[in-house]
C-alpha atoms as a printed R data frame, in Angstrom:
    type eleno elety resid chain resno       x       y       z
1   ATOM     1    CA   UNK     A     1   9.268  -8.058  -7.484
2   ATOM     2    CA   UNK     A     2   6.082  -6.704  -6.826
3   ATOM     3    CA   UNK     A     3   5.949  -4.021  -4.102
4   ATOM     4    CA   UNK     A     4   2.680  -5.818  -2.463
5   ATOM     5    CA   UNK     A     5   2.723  -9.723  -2.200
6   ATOM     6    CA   UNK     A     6   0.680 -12.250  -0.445
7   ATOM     7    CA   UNK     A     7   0.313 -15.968  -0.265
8   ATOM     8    CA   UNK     A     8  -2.420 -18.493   1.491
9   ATOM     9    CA   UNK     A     9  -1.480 -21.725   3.490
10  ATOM    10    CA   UNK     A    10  -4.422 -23.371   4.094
11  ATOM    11    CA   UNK     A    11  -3.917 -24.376   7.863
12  ATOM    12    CA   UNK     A    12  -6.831 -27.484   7.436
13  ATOM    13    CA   UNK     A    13  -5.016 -29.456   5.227
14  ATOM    14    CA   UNK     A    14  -1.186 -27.819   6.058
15  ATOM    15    CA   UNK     A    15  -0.756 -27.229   2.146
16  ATOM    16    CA   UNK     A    16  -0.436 -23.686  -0.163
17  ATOM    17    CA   UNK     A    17  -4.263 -22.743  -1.062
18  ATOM    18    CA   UNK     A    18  -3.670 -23.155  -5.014
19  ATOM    19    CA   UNK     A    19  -6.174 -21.245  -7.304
20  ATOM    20    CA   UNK     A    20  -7.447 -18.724  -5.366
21  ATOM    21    CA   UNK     A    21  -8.477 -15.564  -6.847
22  ATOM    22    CA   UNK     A    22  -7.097 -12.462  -5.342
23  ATOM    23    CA   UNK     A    23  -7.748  -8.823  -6.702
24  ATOM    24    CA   UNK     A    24  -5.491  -5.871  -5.382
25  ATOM    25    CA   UNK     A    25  -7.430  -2.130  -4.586
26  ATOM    26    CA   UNK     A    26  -6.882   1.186  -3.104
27  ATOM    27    CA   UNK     A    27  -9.946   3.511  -2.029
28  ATOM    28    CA   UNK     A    28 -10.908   6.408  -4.260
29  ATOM    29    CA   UNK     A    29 -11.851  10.006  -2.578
30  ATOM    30    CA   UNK     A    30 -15.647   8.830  -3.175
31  ATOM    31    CA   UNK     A    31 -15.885   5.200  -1.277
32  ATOM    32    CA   UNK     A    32 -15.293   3.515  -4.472
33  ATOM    33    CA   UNK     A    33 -12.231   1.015  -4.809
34  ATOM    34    CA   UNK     A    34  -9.811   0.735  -7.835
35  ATOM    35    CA   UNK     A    35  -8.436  -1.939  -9.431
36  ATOM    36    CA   UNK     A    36  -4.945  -2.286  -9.098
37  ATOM    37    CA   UNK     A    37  -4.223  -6.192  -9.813
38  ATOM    38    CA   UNK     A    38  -5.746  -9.680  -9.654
39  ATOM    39    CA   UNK     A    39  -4.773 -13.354 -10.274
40  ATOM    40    CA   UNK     A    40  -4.365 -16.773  -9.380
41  ATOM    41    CA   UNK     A    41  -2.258 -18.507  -6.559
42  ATOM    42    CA   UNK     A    42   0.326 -20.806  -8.051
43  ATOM    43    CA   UNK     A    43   0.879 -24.664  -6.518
44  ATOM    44    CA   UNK     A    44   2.504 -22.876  -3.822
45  ATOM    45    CA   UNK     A    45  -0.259 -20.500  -2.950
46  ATOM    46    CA   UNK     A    46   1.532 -17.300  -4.219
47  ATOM    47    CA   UNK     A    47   0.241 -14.551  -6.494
48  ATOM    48    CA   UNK     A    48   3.658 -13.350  -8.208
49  ATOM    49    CA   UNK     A    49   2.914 -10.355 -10.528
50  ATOM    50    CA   UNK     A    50   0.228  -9.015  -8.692
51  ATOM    51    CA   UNK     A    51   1.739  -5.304  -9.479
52  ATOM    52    CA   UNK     A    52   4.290  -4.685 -12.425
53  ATOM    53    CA   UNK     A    53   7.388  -4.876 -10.982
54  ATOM    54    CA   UNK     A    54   7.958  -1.116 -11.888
55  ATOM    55    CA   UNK     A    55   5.328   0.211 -10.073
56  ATOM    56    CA   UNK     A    56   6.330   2.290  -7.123
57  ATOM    57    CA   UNK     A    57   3.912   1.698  -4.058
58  ATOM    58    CA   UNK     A    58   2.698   5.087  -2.873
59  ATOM    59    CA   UNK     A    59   2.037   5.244   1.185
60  ATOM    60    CA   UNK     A    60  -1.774   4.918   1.632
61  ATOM    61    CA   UNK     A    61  -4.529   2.704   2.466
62  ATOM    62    CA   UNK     A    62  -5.498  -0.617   0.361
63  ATOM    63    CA   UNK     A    63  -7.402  -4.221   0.352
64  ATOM    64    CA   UNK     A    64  -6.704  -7.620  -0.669
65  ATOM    65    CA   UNK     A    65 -10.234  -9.405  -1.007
66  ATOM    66    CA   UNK     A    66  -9.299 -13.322  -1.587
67  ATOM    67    CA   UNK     A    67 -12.107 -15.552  -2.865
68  ATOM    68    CA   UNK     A    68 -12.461 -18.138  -0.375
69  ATOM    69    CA   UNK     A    69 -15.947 -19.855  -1.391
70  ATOM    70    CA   UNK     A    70 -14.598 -20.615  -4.663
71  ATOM    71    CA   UNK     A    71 -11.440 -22.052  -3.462
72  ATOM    72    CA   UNK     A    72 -13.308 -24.053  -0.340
73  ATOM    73    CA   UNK     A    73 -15.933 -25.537  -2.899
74  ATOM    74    CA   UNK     A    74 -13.568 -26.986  -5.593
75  ATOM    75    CA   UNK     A    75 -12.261 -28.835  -2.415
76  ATOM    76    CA   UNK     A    76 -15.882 -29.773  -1.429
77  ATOM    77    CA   UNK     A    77 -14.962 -28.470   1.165
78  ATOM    78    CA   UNK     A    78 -17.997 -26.247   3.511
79  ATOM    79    CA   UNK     A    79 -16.594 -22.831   4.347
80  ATOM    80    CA   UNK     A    80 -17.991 -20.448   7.142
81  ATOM    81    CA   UNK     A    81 -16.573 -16.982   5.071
82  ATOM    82    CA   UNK     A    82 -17.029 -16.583   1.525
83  ATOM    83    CA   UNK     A    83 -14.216 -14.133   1.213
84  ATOM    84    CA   UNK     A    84 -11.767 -12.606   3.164
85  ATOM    85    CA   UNK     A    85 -11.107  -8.728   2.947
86  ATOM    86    CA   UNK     A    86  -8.050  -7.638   3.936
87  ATOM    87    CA   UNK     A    87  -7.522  -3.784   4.589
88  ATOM    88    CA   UNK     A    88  -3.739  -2.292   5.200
89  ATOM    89    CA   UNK     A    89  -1.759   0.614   4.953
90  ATOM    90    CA   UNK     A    90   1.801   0.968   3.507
91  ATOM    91    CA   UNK     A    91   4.139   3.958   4.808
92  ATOM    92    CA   UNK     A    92   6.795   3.990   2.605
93  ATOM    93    CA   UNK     A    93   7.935   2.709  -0.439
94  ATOM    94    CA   UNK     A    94   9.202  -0.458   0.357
95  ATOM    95    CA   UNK     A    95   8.009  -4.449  -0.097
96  ATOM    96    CA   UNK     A    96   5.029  -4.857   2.336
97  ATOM    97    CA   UNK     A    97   4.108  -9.035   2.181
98  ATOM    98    CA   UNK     A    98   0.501  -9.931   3.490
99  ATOM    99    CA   UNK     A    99  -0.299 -13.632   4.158
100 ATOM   100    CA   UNK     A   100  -3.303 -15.154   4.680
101 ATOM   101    CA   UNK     A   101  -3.629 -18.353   7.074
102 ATOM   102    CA   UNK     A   102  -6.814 -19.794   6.005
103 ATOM   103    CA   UNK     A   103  -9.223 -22.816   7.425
104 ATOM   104    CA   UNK     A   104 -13.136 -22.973   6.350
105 ATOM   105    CA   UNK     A   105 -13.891 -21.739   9.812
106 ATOM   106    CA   UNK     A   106 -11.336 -18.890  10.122
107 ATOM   107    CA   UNK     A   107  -8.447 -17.176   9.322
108 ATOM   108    CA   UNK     A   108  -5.476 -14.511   9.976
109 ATOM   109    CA   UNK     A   109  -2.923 -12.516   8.798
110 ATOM   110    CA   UNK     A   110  -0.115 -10.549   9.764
111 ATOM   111    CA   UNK     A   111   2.942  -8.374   7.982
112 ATOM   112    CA   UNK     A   112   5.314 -10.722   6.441
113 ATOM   113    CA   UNK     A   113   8.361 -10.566   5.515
């Protein structure tokens, strides 16, 4: 499993927000932000694979950034945030699961499990 996972409910419609990109990054010493994964929710508004499974999570700082505007207008749907940015940090090694609770007019997140 991946060591960082996430997945969207989109709290509008009660349903998994399918197709939504996602792309995974972790700061570099000069501002910048690497690449670490991307991809597509699934019909149940997960992102599995979004690291290799062997990759071992080092403690530090990184950012989900979910594209919201593209999701909201396939829907035809109006949306107040064209993207959400999520920024956490890990402290260990282990499984660290970040959902996203979504509506056109808001959102929120928390550590999962």
């Amino acid at each position: 499993m991946s060591a960082i996972t996430t997945h969207i409910l989109d709290t509008s419609i009660g349903k998994p927000a399918q197709n939504v990109s996602i792309v995974l990054e972790k700061p570099n010493a000069d501002g910048t932000w690497s690449l670490l994964g991307k991809g597509q929710t699934n019909a149940d508004g997960r992102l599995p694979g979004l690291l290799a499974d062997d990759i071992k999570l080092q403690p530090g700082i990184y950012r989900l950034v979910f594209d919201t505007q593209s999701y909201f207008k396939a829907q035809g749907v109006k949306a107040f945030y064209p993207s959400v940015t999520i920024v956490f940090q890990t402290t260990d090694q282990s499984h660290y699961h970040v959902p996203l609770l979504l509506n056109p007019y808001g959102y929120s997140t928390y550590r999962g499990s």
